[in-house]
C-alpha positions in Angstrom: -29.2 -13.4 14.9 -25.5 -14.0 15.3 -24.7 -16.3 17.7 -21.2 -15.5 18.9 -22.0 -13.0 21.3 -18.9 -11.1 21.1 -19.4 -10.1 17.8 -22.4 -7.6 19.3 -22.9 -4.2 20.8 -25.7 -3.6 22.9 -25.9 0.1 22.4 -27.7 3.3 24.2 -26.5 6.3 22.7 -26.6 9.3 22.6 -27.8 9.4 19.1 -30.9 8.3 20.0 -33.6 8.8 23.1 -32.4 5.8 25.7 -35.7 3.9 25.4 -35.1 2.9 21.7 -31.9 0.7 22.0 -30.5 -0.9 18.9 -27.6 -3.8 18.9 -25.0 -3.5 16.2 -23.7 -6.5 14.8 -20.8 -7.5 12.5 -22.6 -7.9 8.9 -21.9 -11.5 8.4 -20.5 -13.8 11.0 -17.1 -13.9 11.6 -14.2 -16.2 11.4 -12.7 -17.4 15.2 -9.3 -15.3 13.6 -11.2 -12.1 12.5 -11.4 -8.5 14.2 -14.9 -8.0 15.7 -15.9 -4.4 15.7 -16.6 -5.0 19.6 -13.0 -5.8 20.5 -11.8 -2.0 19.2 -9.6 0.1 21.9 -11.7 2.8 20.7 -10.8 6.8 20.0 -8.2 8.8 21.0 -10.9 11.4 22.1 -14.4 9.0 23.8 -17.3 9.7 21.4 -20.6 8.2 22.1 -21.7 4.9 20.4 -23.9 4.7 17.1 -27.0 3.0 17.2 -26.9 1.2 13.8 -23.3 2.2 12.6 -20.4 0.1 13.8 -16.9 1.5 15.2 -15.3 1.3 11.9 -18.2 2.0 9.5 -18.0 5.4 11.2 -14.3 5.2 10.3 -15.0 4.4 6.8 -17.6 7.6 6.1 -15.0 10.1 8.0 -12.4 8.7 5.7 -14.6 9.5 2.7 -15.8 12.3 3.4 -12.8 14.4 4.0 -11.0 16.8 2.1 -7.8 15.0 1.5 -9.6 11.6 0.1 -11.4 14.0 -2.3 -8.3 15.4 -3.9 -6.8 11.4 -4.1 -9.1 12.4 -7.6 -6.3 14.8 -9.4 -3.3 13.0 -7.9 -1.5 10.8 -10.2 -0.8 7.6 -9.7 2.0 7.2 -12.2 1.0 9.1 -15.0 -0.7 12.8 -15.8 -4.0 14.0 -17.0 -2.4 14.8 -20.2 -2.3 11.1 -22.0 -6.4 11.1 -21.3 -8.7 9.8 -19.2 -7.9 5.6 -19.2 -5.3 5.5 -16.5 -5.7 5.5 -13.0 -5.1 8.4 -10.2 -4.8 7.4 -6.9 -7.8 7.7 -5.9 -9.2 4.7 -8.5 -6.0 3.1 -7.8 -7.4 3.2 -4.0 -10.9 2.1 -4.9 -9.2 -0.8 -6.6 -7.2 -1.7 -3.9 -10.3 -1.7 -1.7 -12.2 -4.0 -4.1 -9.4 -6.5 -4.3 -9.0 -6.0 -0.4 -12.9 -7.0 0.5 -13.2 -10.1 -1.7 -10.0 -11.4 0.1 -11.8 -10.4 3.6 -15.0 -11.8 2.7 -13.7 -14.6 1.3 -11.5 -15.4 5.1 -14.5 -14.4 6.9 -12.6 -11.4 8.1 -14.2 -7.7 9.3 -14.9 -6.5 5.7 -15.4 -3.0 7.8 -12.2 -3.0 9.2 -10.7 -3.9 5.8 -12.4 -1.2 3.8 -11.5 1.9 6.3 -7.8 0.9 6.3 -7.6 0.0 2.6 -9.6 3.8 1.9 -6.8 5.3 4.3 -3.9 3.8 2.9 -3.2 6.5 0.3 -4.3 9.4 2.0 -1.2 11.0 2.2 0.2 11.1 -0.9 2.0 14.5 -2.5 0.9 16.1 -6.1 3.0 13.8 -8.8 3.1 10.7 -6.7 6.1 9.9 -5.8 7.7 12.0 -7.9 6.6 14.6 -5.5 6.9 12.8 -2.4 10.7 12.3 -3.2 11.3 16.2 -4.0 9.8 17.4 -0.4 11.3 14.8 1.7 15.0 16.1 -0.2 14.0 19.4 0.9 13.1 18.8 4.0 16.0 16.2 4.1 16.9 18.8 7.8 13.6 18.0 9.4 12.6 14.7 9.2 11.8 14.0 5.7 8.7 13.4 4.0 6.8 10.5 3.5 3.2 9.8 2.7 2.0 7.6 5.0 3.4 9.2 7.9 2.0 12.0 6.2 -1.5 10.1 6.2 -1.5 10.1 10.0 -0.6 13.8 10.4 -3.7 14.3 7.8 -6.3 12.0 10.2 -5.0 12.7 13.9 -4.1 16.6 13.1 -4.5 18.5 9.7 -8.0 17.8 8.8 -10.7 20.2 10.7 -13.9 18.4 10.3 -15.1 18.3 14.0 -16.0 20.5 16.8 -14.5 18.4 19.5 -11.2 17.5 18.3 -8.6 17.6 15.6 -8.5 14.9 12.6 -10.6 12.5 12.3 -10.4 10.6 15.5 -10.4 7.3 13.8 -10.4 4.2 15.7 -6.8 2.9 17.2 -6.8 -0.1 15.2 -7.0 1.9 11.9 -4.4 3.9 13.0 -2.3 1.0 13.8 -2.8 0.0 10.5 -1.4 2.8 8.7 1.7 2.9 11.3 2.4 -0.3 10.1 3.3 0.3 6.4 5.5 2.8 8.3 7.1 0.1 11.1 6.8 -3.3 10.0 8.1 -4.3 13.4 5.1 -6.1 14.9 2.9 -7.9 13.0 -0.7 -6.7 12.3 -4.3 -7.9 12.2 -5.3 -10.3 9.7 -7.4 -7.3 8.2 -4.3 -5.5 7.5 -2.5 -7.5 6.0 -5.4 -8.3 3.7 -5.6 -4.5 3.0 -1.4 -4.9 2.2 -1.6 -7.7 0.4 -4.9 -6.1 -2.3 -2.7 -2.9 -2.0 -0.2 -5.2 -3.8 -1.8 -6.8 -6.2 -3.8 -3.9 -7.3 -0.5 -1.6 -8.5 1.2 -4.1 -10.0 -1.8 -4.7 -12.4 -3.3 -2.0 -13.0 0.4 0.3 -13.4 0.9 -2.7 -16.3 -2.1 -1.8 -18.1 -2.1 1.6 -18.1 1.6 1.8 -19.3 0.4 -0.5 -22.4 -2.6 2.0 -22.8 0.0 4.7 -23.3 2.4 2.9 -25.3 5.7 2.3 -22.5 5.1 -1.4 -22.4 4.1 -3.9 -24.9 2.9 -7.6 -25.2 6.3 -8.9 -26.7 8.2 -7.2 -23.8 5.7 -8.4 -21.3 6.0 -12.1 -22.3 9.4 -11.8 -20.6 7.8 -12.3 -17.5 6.5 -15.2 -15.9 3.9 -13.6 -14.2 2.2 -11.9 -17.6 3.1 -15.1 -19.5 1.2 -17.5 -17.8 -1.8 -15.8 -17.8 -1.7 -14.4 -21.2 -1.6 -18.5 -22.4 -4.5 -18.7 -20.6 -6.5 -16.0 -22.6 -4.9 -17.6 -25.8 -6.6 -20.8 -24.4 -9.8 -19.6 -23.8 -10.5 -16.8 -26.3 -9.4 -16.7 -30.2 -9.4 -13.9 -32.6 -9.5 -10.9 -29.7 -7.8 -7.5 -30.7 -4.9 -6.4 -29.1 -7.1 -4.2 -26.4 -9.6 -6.8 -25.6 -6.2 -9.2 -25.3 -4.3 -6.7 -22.6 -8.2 -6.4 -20.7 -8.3 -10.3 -21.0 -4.9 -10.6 -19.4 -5.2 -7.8 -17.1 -8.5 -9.6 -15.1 -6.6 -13.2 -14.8 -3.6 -11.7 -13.7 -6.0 -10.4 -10.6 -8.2 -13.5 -10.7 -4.5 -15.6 -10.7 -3.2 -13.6 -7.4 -5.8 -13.3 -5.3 -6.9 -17.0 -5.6 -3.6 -18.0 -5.2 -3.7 -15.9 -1.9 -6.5 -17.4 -0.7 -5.1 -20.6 -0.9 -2.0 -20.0 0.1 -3.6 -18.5 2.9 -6.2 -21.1 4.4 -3.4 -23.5 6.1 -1.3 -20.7 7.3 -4.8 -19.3 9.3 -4.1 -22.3 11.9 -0.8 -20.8 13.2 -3.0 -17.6 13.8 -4.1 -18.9 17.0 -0.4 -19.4 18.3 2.1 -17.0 19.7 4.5 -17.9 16.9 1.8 -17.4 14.3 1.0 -13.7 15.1 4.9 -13.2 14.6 4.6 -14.7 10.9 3.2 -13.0 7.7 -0.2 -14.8 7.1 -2.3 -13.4 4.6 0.4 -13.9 1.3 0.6 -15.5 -1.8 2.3 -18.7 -2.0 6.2 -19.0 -2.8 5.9 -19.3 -6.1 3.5 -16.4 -6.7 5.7 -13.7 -4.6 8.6 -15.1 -7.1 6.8 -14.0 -9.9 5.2 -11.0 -8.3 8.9 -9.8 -7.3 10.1 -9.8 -11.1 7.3 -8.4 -12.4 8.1 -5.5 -10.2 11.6 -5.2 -11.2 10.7 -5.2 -14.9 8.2 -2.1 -13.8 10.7 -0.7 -12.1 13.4 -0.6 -15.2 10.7 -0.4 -17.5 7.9 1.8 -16.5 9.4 3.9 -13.5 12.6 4.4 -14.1 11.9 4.8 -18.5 14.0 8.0 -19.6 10.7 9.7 -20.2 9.6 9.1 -16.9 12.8 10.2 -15.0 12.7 13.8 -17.3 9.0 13.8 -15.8 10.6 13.6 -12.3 13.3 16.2 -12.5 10.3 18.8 -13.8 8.0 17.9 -10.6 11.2 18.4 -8.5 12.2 22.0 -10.2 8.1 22.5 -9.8 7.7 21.4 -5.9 11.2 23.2 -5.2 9.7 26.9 -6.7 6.9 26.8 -4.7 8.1 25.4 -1.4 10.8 28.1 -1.5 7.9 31.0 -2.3 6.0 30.0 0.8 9.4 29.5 3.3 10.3 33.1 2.3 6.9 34.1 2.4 5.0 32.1 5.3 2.5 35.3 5.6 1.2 34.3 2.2 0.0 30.4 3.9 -3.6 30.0 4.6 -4.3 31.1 8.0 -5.0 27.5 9.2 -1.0 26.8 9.0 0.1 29.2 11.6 -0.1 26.7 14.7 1.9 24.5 12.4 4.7 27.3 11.8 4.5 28.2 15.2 5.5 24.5 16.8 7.0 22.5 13.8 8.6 25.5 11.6 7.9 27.2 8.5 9.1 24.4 6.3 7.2 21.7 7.6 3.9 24.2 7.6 5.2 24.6 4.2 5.1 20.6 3.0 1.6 20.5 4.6 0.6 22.9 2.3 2.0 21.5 -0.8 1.2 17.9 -0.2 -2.5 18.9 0.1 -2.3 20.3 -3.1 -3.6 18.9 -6.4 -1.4 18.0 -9.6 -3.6 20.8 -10.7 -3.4 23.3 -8.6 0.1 23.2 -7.9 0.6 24.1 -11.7 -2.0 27.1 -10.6 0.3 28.0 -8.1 3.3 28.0 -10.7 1.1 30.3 -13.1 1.0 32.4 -10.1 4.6 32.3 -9.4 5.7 32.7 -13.0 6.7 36.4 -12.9 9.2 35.1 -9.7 10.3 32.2 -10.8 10.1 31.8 -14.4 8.3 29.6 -16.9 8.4 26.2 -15.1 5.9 24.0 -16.8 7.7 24.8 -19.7 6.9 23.2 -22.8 6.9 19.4 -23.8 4.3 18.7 -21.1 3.7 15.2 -22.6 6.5 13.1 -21.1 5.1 9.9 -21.5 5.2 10.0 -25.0 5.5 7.1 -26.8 9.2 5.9 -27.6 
């Protein structure tokens, strides 16, 4: 049994007949700094307790089980289904994240529930094509706020999704909610969990977008050797391993560059945990890598930017998707009637085109080339041909 009482529920719920009581407790005891589930300022809309599942497990399996996580599956993270079946979408990219995010909270003694509802959230709201996507209906909806997808995440959890009888969303606990607002307004400082969940966010892209651009051809060792971050830690595979092919190098390279940040955040970490306590140290980023880490980090994602994002066959790619979101968000503002039923109340309080960028930004990569085959005889053969953008150079 845990001994710091405030880490446990005493609970008589409604799930269960009040003579059989069960007390939930935090899996493993928790750090003096750390979240515990019993602290939470609860739901939006009062639900009763769970015997045996805490605030934010519950949080965790709504997550999972709703509609928009599931389509995370044919959303692109930063390149199409076309180049096969190595790279990540964002929904891998999100289960990464969320593996990168619990060791760090496990390792800090921090609420590993709490971090693993937030980190499964954080992507939620991401448009077909990434941000390829997310860029073309915030321009054309440049009149009505924009479009961005983790504001979009929130109108998914609190409003779109229509699991539940007794409310709309997911009625997720405030303090995942506040965690999502944050990558939104980085005005006040969040929980430790958070920034855990921010932090393996991080460190996840920035390896894994490496890797799968080698995979494809975009990037290569000699180019990657430029920086400091890649260089270090391929001399370390040299050091340790001899006669490897050029996969099993990348793979090599690709695990210390995780193994190199997230034990660099751990100890860059640990001293800063002290200030925690203090009103000051609530104001101040704690969960980051050191100095010299963030340095390296931050020019590894400048060359990713020149040389992976912004690489001429990537840009062509992202004048297509825009061409593609434009056609159909156009169909359904001339055509709202032709909207699944469910988007009325939206048209009704927020307009057409906002009803309209619901629509599409639930779509798939998939089926929003569907929706082009549809629209071909209006607007033309789109997807065109050359599909393979990411060819190599």
């Amino acid at each position: 049994m845990l001994k710091n009482k405030r880490n446990k529920i005493e609970l008589r719920s409604l799930f269960l007949p009040v003579h059989f009581p069960l007390t939930y407790c935090d899996p493993f005891p928790l750090a003096s700094y750390a979240f515990p589930t019993s602290a939470t300022a609860g739901r939006c809309y009062p639900e009763p307790l769970h015997p045996y599942r805490g605030a934010f497990q519950r949080d965790r399996d709504r997550i999972i089980h709703c509609a928009a996580f599931r389509r995370l599956s044919e959303k692109m993270q930063v390149f199409t289904t076309e180049f096969g079946n190595y790279h990540r979408t964002r929904l891998t990219h999100t289960m990464e994240a969320v593996c990168v995010a619990r060791t760090i909270g496990r390792a800090l003694k921090l609420n590993e529930d709490l971090i693993e509802a937030a980190a499964l959230l954080h992507d939620i709201g991401h448009s077909p094509f990434s941000h390829a996507g997310e860029t073309a209906l915030s321009q054309l909806l440049h009149d009505c706020g924009g479009f961005d997808h983790n504001v979009q995440a929130l109108r998914i959890v609190e409003k779109l999704e229509r699991r539940y009888t007794g409310f709309p969303g997911l009625n997720l606990s405030r303090e995942i909610l506040d965690g999502q607002t944050y990558k939104i307004d980085k005005m006040i400082m969040p929980l430790l969990e958070i920034q855990a969940v921010d932090i393996a966010d991080s460190i996840a892209y920035d390896t894994h977008d490496v890797d799968d651009a080698m995979e494809i051809g975009l990037l290569s060792t000699e180019q990657l050797m430029r920086t400091s971050l890649w260089k270090q830690s391929a001399l370390r595979v040299r050091q340790q391993w001899v006669n490897l092919n050029d996969t099993e190098f990348r793979r090599a390279v690709v695990h210390d560059l995780i193994e190199t940040q997230v034990s660099d955040v751990l100890q860059a970490t640990t001293p800063r945990l002290e200030r925690w306590q203090t009103a000051d140290g609530r104001r101040q980023q704690t969960i980051a890598p050191s100095t010299e880490i963030a340095e390296q980090k931050r020019e590894m994602e400048q060359f990713l930017l020149e040389h992976v994002y912004r690489h001429p066959n990537v840009m062509v790619f992202r004048r297509r998707v825009a061409d593609w979101i434009e056609a159909v968000f156009d169909y359904y503002i001339s055509q709202p009637e032709r909207l699944p039923e469910r988007y009325g109340m939206i048209i009704r309080h927020e307009g057409v085109k906002r009803a309209a960028a619901d629509y599409i930004a639930d779509q798939t990569d998939r089926s929003i080339r569907s929706e082009l085959l549809k629209l071909r005889p209006m607007v033309g053969n789109l997807l065109g041909e050359g599909r393979k953008c990411f060819c190599k150079p």
